[in-house]
C-alpha positions as CSV (number, residue, x, y, z in Angstrom):
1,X,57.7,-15.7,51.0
2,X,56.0,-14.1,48.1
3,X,53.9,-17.1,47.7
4,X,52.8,-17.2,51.0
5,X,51.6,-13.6,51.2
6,X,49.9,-14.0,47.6
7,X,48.3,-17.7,49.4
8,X,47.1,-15.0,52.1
9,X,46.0,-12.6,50.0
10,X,43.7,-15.3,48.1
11,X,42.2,-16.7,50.7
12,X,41.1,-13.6,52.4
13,X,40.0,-12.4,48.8
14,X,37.9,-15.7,48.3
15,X,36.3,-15.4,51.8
16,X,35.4,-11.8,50.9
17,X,33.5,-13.5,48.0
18,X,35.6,-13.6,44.9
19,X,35.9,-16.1,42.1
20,X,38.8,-17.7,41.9
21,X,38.7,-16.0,37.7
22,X,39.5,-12.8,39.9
23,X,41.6,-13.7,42.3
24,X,43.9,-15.6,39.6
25,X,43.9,-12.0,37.7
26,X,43.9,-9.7,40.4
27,X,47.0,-11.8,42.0
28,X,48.9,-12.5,38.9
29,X,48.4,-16.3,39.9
30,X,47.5,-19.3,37.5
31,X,43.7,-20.0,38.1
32,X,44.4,-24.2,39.2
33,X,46.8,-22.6,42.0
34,X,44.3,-20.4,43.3
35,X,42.0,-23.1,43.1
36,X,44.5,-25.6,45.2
37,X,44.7,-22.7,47.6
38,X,41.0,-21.8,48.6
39,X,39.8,-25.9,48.1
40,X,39.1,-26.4,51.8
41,X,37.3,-22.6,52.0
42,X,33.4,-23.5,52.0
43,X,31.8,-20.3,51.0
44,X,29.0,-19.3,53.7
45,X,25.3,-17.9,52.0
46,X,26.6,-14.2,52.8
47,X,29.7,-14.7,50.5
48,X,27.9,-16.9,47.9
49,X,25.7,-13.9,47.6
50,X,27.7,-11.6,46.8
51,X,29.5,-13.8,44.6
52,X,26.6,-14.5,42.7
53,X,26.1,-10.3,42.6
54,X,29.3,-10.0,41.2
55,X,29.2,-12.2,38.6
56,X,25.8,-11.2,37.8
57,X,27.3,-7.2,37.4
58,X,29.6,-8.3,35.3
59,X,27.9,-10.3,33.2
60,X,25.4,-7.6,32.8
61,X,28.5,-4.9,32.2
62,X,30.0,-6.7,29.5
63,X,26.4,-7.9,27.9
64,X,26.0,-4.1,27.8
65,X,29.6,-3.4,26.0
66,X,28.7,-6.2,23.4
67,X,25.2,-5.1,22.7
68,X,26.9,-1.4,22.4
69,X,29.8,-2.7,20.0
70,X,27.2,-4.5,18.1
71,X,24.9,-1.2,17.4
72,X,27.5,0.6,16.5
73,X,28.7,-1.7,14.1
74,X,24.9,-1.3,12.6
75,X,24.8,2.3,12.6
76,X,28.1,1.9,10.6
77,X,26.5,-0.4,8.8
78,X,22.8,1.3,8.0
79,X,25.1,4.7,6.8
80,X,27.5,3.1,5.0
81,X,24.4,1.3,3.0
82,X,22.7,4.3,2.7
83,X,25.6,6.7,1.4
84,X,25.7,3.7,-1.4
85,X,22.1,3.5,-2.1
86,X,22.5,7.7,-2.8
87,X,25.5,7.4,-4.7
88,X,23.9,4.5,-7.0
89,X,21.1,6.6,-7.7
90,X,22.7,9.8,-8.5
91,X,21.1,12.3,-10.7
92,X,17.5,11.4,-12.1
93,X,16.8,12.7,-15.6
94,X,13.5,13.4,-17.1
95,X,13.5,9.4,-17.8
96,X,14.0,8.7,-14.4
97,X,11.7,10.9,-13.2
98,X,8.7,10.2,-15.3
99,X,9.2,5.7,-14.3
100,X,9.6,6.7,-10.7
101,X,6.2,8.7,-10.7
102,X,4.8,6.2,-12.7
103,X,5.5,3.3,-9.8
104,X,4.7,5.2,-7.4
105,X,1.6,6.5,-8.8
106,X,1.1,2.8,-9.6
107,X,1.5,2.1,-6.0
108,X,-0.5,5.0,-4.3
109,X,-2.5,6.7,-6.2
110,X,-6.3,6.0,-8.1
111,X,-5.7,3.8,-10.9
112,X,-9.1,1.7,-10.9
113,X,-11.0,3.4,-8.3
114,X,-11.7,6.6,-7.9
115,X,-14.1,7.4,-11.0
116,X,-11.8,9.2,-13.6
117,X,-9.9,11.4,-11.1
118,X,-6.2,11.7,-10.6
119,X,-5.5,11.5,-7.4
120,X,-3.0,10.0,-4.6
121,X,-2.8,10.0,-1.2
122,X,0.1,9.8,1.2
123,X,1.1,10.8,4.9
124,X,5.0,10.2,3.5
125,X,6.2,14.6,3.2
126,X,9.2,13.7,0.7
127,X,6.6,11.3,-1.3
128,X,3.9,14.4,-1.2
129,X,6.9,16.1,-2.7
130,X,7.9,14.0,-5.2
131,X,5.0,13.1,-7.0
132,X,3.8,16.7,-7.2
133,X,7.0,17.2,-9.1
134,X,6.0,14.2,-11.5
135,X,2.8,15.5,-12.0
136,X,4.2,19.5,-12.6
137,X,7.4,18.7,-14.4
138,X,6.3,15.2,-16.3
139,X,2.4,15.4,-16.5
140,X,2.3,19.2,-16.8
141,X,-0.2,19.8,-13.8
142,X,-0.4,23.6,-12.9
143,X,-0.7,24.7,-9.1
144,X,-3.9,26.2,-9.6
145,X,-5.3,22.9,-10.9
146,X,-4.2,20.8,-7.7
147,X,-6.5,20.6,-4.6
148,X,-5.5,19.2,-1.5
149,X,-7.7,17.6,1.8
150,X,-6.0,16.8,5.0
151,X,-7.5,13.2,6.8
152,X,-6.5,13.6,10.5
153,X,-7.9,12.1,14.0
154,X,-10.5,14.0,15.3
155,X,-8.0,13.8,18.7
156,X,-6.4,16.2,16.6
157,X,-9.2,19.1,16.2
158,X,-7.5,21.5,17.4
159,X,-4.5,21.6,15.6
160,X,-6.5,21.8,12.0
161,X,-5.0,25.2,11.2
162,X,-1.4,24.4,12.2
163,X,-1.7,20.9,10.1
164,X,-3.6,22.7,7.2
165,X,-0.7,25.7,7.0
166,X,2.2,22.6,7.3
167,X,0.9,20.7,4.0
168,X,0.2,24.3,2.4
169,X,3.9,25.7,3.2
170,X,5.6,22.1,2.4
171,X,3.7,21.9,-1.0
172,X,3.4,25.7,-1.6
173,X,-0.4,25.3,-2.5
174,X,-2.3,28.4,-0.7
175,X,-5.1,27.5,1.4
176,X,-8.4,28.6,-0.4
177,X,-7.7,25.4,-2.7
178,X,-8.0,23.3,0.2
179,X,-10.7,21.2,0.5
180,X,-12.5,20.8,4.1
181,X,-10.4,18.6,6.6
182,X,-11.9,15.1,7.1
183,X,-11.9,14.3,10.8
184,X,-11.5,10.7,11.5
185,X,-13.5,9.0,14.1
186,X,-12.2,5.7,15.6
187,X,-13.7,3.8,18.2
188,X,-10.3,3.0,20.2
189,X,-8.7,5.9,21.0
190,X,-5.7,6.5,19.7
191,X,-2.2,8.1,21.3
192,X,0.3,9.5,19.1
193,X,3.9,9.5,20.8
194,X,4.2,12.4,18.1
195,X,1.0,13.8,18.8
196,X,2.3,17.7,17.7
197,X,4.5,16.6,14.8
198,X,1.5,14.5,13.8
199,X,-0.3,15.6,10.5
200,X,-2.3,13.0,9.1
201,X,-2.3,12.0,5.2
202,X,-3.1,14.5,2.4
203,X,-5.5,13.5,-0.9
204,X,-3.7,15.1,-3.7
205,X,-6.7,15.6,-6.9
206,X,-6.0,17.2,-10.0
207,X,-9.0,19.2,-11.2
208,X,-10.3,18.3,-15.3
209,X,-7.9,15.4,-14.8
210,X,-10.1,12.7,-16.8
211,X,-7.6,12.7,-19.8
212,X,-4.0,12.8,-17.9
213,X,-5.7,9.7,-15.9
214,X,-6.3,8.0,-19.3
215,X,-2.7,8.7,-19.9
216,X,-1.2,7.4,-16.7
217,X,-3.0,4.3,-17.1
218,X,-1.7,3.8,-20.7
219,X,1.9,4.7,-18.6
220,X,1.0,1.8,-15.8
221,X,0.1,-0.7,-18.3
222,X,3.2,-0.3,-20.8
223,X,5.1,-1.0,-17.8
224,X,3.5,-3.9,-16.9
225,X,3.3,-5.0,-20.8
226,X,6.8,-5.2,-20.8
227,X,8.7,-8.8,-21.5
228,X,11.7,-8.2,-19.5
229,X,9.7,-8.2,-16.5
């Protein structure tokens, strides 16, 4: 009896468009007996569509869980990395301090161009940051020696003054030894998803630099003279 009404039950489920995967589940019944059951049903295009909707929904439903699963599994990941890369570093000491600014002067800032200036340029805040420490703590730069220039899209024109006080408060340089802000023209216009948090790069100089940029090539080139690397 409770075969029969489960044989109903399928049939009437099948005709109403299920697969036989749901049937089998939904009915507590092996898959190859629901199979056995619904062989002679011949699925008209209204039922095979909505068949093919189903499966299509839930394909897409569980493509969606795995995709979720998998990013959080790489935002677990990406922090757990991260909180390593921090801990590995730990505290820098004057040392540490002086090879990083070195590098990254290296890297950024005017080594072979530039005339005899010191200078760097960067759009990076926490690298702005960091190499004026190098320069005040290792190279013994004082604030009233350091200019800066903002670069920006002209698109951006009207936000000078809010850009110019950002780099002045973030680097606590006052404005009056800011240099005029270069306005950059580009033939393709450009859109900036950002376009308010956007504030171009700044040009870091040192004023009478000629001899600390003697020095830091002199730093550069006892890294590079180095045999372990």
């Amino acid at each position: 009896m409770v075969k029969t009404v489960k044989k109903e039950k399928a049939l009437k489920l099948r005709l109403n468009g299920r697969s036989l995967n749901e049937i089998s589940k939904r009915l507590n019944v092996p898959k190859s007996t629901v199979g056995v059951w619904c062989r002679n049903i011949r699925l008209g295009p209204t039922q095979i569509k909505r068949l093919s909707e189903r499966i299509k929904s839930g394909s897409y439903k569980g493509r969606m869980k795995f995709l979720e699963r998998i990013k959080r599994q790489r935002i677990r990941e990406v922090n757990k990395l991260r909180e390593e890369g921090i801990k590995e570093i730990g505290k820098l000491d004057k040392r540490d301090l002086s090879i990083a600014g070195i590098a990254m002067y290296w890297s950024e800032g005017y080594t072979y161009t530039g005339g005899e200036q010191v200078g760097f340029t960067n759009s990076d805040p926490k690298m702005i940051l960091f190499i004026l420490k190098w320069f005040r703590e290792i190279c013994g730069v004082l604030n009233k020696n350091i200019t800066l220039q903002v670069k920006i899209n002209k698109i951006h024109k009207n936000r000078i003054k809010k850009v110019e006080n950002y780099w002045s408060k973030l680097t606590e340089i006052p404005l009056n030894q800011f240099n005029k802000t270069v306005l950059i023209k580009s033939k393709v216009k450009k859109v900036y998803p950002n376009h308010d948090n956007h504030y171009g790069t700044l040009r870091i100089t040192v004023r009478q630099g000629t001899r600390l940029r003697r020095k830091i090539i002199g730093w550069i080139e006892g890294l590079t003279q180095k045999r372990d690397i």
